[in-house]
N, C-alpha and C positions, 0 to 999 in steps of 0.2 A: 348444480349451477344452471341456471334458466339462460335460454339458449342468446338471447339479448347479452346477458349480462359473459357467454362465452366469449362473443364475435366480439366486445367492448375489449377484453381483456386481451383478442389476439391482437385486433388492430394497436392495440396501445405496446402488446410486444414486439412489431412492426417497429412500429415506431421507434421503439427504445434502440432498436434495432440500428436502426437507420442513423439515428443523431449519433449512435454510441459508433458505430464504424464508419462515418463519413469521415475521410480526410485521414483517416486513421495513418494510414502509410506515407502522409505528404511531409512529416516537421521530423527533421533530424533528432536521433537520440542528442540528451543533452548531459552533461555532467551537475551533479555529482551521482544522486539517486538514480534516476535512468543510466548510466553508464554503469553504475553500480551493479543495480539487478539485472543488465543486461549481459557485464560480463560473467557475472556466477554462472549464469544458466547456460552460456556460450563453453565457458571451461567445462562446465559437466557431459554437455555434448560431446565435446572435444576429448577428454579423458575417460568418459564410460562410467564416470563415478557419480552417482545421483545420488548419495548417499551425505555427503561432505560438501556441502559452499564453499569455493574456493578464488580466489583470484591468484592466477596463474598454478603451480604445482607443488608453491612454496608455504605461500599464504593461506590461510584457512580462514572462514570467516564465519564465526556463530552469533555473528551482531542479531540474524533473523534464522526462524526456521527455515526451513526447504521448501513450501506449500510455493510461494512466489515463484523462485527459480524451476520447479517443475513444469508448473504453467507456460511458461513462457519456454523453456527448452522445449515443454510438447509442442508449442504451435511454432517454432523454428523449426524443430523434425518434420515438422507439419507442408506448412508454406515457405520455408526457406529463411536464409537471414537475411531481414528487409525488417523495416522497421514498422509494415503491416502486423505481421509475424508476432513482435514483440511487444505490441499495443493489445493484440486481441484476446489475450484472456482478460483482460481489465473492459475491452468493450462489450464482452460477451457477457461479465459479472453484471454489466452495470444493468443491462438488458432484463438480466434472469434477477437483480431484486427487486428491478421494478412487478416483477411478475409475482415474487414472492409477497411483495405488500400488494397485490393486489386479492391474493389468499387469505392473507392477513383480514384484506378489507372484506371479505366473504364474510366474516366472523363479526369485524364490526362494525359495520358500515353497508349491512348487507343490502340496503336499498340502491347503491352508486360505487359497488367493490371494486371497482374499477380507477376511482377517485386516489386513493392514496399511491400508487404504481403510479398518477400520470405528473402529481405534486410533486415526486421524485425524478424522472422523468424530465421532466421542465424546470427543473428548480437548478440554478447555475453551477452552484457548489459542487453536484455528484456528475453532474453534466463534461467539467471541467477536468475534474478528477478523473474521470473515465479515461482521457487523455493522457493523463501521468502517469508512465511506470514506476509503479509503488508497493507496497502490499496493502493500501487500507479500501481498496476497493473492495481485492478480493477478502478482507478482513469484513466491508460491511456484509457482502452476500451471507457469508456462511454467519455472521449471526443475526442477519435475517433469518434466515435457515432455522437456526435455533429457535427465533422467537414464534416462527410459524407453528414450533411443535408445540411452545408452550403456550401460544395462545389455544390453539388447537384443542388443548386438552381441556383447559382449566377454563376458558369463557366462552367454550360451544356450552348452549343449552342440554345437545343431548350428543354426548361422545361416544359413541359406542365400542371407541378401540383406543383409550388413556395412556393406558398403560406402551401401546403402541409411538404416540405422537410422545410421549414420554424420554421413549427412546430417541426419536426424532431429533428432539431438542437437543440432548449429550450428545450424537452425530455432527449435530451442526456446532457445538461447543469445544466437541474435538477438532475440527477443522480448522474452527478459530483459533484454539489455542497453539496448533502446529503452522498455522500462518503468521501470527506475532506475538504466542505466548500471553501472558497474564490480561493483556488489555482487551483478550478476545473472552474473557468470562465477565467483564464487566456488566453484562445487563444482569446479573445475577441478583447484583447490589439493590434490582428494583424488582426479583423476582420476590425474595425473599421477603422483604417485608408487606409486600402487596397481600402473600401467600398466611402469614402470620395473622395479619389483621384480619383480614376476610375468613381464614377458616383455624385461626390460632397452631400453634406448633407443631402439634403432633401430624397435622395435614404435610408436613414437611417430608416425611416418610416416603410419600408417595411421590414427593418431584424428584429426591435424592435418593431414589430405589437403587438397589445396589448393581441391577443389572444396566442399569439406565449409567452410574460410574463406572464400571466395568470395560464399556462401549467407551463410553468418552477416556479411561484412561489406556485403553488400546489404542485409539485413534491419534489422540491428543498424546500421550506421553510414552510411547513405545520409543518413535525416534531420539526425542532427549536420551533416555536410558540407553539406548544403543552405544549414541556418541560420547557419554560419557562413560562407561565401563570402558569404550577403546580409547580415551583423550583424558589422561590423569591432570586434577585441577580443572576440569570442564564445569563440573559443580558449583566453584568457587564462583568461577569465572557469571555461569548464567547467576547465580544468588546476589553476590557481589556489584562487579560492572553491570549489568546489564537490569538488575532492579533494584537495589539498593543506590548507585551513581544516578541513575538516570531520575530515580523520583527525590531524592533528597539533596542530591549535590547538582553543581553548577557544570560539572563535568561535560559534557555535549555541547556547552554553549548555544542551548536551545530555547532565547527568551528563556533564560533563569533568574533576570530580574524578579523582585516581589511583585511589581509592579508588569510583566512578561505576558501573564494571564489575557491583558487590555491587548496589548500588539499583538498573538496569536488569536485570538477568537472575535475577538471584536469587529474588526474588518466580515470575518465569516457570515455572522449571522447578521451584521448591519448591510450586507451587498450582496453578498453571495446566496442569498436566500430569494434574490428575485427570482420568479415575478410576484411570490405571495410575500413580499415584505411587511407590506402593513398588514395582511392578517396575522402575520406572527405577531409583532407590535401589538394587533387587538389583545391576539390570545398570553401576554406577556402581563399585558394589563389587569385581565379576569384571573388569571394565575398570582396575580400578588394582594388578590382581595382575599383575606382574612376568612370572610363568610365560605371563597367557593372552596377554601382547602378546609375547612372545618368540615361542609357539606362531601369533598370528594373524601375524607377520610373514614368520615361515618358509614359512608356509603359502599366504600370500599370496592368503586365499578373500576373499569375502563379507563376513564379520565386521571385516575391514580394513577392505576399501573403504567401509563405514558407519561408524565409527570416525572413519576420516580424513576424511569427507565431512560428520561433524558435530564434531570437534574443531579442527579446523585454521579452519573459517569463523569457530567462535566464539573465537577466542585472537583472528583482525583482529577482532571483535565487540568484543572487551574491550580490545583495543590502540586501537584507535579515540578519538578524544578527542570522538566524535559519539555519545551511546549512546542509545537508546528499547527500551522490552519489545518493540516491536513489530518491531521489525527483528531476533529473532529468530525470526519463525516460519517462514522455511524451514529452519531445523534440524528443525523437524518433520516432513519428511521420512523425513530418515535414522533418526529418532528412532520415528518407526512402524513402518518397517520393522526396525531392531533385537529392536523388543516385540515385533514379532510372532514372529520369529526364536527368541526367548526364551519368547512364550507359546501353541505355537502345540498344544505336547502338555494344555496346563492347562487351554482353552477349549474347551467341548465346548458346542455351543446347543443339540444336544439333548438336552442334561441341562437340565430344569424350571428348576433352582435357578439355573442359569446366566442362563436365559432370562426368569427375572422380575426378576431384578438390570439386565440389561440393559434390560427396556423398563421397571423404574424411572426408572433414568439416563434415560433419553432424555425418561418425562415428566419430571423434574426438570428437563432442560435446556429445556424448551418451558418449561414455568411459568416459570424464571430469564428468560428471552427475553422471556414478557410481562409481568413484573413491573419487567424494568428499561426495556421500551418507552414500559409505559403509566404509569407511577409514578415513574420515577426524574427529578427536575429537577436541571438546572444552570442556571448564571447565565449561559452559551454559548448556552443554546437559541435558536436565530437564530429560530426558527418565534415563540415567545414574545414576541422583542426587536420584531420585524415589528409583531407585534397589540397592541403597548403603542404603537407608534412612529404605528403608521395609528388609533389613538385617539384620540393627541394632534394630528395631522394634516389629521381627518377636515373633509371641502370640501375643505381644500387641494389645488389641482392641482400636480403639479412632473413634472417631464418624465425629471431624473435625481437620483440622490443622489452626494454627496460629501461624505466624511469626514477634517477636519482635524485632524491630530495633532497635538500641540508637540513633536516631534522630524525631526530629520535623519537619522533612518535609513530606509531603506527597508525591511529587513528587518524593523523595527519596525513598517512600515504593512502590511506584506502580512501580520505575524502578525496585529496587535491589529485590523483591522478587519473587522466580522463580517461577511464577503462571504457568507454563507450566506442574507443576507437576501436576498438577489436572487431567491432560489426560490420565496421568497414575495409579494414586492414585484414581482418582474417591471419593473424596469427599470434602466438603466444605472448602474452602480457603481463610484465613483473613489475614492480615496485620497491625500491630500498629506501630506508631513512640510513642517509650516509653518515650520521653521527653516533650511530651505535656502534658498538666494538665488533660487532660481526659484519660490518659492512664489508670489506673488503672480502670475507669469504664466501656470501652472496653473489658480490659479483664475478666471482670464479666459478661459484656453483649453477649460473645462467647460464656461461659460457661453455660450460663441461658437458650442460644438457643440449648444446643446441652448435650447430657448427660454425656460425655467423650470428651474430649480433649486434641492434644498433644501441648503444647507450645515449639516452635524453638527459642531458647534466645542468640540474638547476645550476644558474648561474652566482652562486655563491660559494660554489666545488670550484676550486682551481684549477687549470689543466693541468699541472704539476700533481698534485697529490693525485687525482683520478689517475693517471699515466702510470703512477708509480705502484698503484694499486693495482692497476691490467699486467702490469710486471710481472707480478706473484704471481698471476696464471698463464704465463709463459704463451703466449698468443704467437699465431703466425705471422700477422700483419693489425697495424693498428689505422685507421686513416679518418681525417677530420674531415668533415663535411659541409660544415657551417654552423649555422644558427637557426631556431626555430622558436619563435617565440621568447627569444630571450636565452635561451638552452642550446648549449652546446651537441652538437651531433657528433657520434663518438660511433664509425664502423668498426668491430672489432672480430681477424678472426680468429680461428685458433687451428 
């Protein structure tokens, strides 16, 4: 790497640096998702169990792997719980892919390798996401990761260690797939035939080497195996719910309309792509000209394998009957690297004009960053929900909380209850759907584990039947509190 082209790539990891954890610590955890992943990784802490996602001691949650909640329980053991803490593995991802396409860009874009890291970098969508406790941050890194091996291998001129970057790539594929499963092998779909075309079948030997699976299915599928031989019906459950519900049925209520595809992605790449929108737009345009996909196929360069690496993830993206904006930003990958591809003779930083556009944008993104930290409210805000909750509270001692819903879903309890409180509450947090048959042995099995207890009673529980229910667990004192949002406050002890 020539020494220009080093100092380019640190100052830009600086950078990435800087936008990805400015402000990090200032915007309350929010519900659903952030409370979500916030509290798994708080109960692991809390319990010693790193092995099992949980909410609370009761609940189990295998909606996602563990890769998330590690992250984030390390830098809680790290920096403490603050909502620094639990932003920075998503800050520090977002940093480290810009550095990886900037690898990437070494390979092909070697005159400006620097170019595809800064696209990403400044482009809003991964910007914004850095922000979000989620897993598809740390889902783009690691298959970036991935792609670094196999660009690595297969479009260096001269590789001298293949078989190595080889490995690379299943490393970075086991990672993905232990952070969100199936959607983390998807650049596969544009390895494969890239790999077909250009050097026919049998070349396929060599990217699916057995030690190269081997690697990825230690990394990648060790944990599944674990938790399933101990969790009977775990199997179903990941085959079932969790890929057969979410890609074909309407179950998640995640834009499952036919028509879903437009209100999840569309907004994405029509706004959230700034500030190179109209170069995408260009390259949208030459991409649907007949001539240049005849020319990239023949060809079988570069310009395919980014193509297919971002066309083909996004058609399962929109076949999907599961859609969110956010489950596109690993197309922002292939998507920086195309721009850059396409901008790499237009961008010149030592031209003035270039260079005070640029660090406009970047103050523009820092102002956007503190203005939606420090200003922006929602009715989510769990930090908010916390300091209304410990007002109406205040003396009250309670040892944990639990929140009764009036439904029999569970999926309905792990959405609608703000576990994000717990970052601020600091203490144990349950959840029951009151319409199931084991309702009331839950709420004796809260109380049995815990000396004091405060129950949150959607407002569609009676206080007759709740009362009648604390009965059964023979408490020593029961005493009403007020209201909280609508919810019944229920001291109870035993």
């Amino acid at each position: 790497m020539p020494g220009r082209g080093r100092s380019a790539v640190l100052w830009l990891f600086c950078l990435s640096l800087l936008l990805g954890f400015a402000f990090q610590g200032t915007r309350a955890v929010w519900s659903t998702d952030e409370g979500r992943y916030t509290e798994n990784a708080l109960q692991m802490i809390d319990s010693g169990n790193y092995l099992v996602p949980a909410y609370g001691t009761d609940r189990l949650n295998f909606t996602k792997p563990p890769v998330t909640y590690w992250a984030i329980a390390a830098a809680v053991n790290v920096f403490g719980r603050n909502e620094w803490a639990v932003r920075a593995p998503n800050a520090l991802a977002f940093a480290l892919t810009a550095l990886l396409l900037c690898l990437m860009g070494r390979r092909l874009v070697p005159e400006k390798m620097w170019l595809p890291g800064l696209i990403y970098t400044l482009t809003l969508a991964p910007f914004i996401a850095a922000n979000v406790v989620s897993t598809d941050t740390l889902l783009t890194l690691f298959e970036a990761f991935a792609m670094l091996g196999f660009v690595s291998a297969e479009l260096a001129p001269d590789t001298p260690s293949r078989r190595g970057y080889i490995y690379l790539m299943w490393l970075g594929f086991g990672l993905a797939f232990l952070t969100k499963g199936p959607p983390g092998l998807l650049p596969l779909l544009a390895i494969v035939p890239f790999i077909v075309k250009r050097d026919g079948w049998r070349a396929l030997g060599r990217i699916f080497a057995p030690g190269g699976l081997a690697l990825f299915a230690l990394v990648g599928f060790l944990w599944y195996l674990i938790v399933i031989v101990r969790n009977p019906g775990l199997l179903h459950y990941f085959l079932y719910f969790e890929i057969y519900e979410r890609i074909l049925t309407p179950t998640q209520n995640r834009n499952p309309q036919w028509y879903g595809w437009i209100f999840a992605y569309g907004p994405v790449f029509a706004f959230t792509t700034l500030p190179w929108s109209l170069a995408m737009f260009r390259g949208i345009g030459k991409a649907l000209s007949l001539a240049n996909w005849q020319r990239w196929w023949r060809d079988a360069s570069t310009p395919l394998l980014l193509l297919l690496w971002f066309v083909l993830p996004l058609i399962i993206f929109c076949v999907s009957r599961s859609r969110l904006p956010v489950y596109a930003l690993p197309l922002f990958l292939p998507l920086s690297l195309m721009l850059a591809l396409d901008l790499r003779q237009r961008i010149d930083l030592t031209r003035t004009p270039q260079r005070v556009l640029l660090g406009a944008w970047i103050v523009a993104l820092i102002a956007f960053k503190a203005m939606t930290s420090l200003h922006l409210q929602s009715a989510s805000d769990n930090r908010l929900q916390a300091q209304q909750l410990g007002a109406i509270t205040a003396g009250s001692d309670y040892a944990a909380l639990t929140f009764v819903d009036k439904t029999d879903d569970d999926v309905g309890i792990e959405e609608h209850t703000p576990w994000g409180m717990r970052l601020y509450i600091d203490k144990p947090f349950y959840g029951i759907a009151w319409s199931k048959p084991d309702s009331g042995e839950k709420v004796c099995n809260v109380l049995h584990d815990h000396t004091s207890v405060l129950y949150l009673i959607n407002p569609g529980i009676t206080p007759d039947a709740f009362r009648a229910a604390v009965q059964q667990c023979q408490p020593h004192a029961m005493t009403m509190l007020g209201t909280w949002r609508r919810q019944q406050l229920v001291l109870v002890r035993r």
